[in-house]
N, C-alpha and C positions, 0 to 999 in steps of 0.2 A: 299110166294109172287108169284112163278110160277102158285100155281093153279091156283092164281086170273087176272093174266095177258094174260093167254091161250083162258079163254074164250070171256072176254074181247076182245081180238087180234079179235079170230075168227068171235065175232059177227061183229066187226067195218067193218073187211077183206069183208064179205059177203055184205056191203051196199057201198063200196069202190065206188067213184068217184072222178073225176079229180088227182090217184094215179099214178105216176109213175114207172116203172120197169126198173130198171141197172143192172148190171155185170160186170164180166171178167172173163176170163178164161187163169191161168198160166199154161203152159203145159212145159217140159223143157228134157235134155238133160242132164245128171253131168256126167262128166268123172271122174273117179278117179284114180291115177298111179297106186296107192298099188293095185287095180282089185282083192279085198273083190270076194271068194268065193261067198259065200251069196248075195250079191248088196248090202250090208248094211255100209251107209258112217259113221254111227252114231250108239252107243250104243242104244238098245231100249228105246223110250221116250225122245229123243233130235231128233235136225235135223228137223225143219219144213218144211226146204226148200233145194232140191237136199238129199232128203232122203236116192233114190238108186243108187249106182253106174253104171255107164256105160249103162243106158237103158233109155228109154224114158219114162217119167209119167206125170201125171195128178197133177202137185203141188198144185191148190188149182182151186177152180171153184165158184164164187159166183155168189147166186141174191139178188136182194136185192127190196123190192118192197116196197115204201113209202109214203105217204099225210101229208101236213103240217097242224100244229092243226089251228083252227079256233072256234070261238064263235059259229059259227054255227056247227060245225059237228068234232069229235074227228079225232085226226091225230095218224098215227101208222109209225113204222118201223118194216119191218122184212128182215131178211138179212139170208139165211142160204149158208152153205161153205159145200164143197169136196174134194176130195184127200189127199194127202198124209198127207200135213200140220194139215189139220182136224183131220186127223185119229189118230195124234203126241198127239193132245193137247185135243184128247176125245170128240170134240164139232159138232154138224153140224148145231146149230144154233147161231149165232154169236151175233145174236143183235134181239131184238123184245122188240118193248114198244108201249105204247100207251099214248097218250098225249093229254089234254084239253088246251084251253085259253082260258082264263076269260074276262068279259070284261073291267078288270083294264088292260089286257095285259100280265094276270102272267100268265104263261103256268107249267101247272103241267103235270110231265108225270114219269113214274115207269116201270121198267120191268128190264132186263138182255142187260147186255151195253157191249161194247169191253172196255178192263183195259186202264187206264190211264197212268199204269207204263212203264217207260222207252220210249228212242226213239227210239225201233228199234218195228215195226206196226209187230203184224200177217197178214198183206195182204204185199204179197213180191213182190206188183207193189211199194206201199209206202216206204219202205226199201232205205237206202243210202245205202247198200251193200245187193246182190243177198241171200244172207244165213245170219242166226241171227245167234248170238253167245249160246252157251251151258247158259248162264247165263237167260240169256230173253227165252229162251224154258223151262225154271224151272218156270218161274211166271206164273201168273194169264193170262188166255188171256180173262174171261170176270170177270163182277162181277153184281148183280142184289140189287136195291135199288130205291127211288127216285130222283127226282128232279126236283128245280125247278127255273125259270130265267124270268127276263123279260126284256126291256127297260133301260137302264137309261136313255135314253133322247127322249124325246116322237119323234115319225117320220115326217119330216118337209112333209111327201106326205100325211099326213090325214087331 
């Protein structure tokens, strides 16, 4: 499925109009009492967020650069991520699909998506608590496939 979404991505990327570009950037501070020789709050491979103790870092840093699909012209997302959280969970690319609509309105669209599982987000602005728990750093933070959605009630502005 990636080899087919990469070029795909790329070509639609290179004809890109009326796309958008967002971000953020988590930068952070963790104190830790115990003051870990090492800076390390967390066994290796846990800890996406306040990985090192007692120093400043780079928690996570995103772009994310998007267009909404349209009958006339394919809509994409690409989103890639940095620092610490990334480096936790192996990824620097978090999200990239590309996506059609039809003109019944179904939007199909395929590629590598962020997991659906649990409510604690790999983005540690979305987070109800600053750190995830050891349990949600063991799952999936994406997974790649289809899909596809439309309407159920036609829109009263066409």
């Amino acid at each position: 499925m990636r080899y087919l979404v990469v070029p795909l991505l790329a070509a639609t990327i290179a004809r890109a109009q009326d796309a958008t570009l967002s971000g953020f950037v988590d930068l952070g501070y963790a104190f830790n009492s115990n003051r870990p020789d090492n800076h390390e709050s967390f066994y290796p491979g846990a800890g996406t967020t306040a990985k090192r103790a007692t120093e400043f870092a780079l928690n996570l840093a995103q772009v994310q650069w998007t267009r909404p699909a349209s009958a006339e012209q394919v809509g994409f997302t690409l989103a890639a991520v940095a620092g610490d959280g990334a480096d936790v969970v192996q990824t620097h690319v978090y999200h990239a699909s590309v996506a059609y609509r039809l003109k019944n309105g179904l939007v199909l669209e395929g590629g590598i998506y962020p997991s659906h599982i649990g409510v604690e987000s790999f983005y540690s602005k979305d987070n109800w608590n600053y750190t995830r728990s050891i349990l949600m750093t063991t799952m999936t933070a994406k997974r790649s496939g289809h899909r596809s959605h439309t309407r159920a009630m036609p829109s009263p502005h066409r």
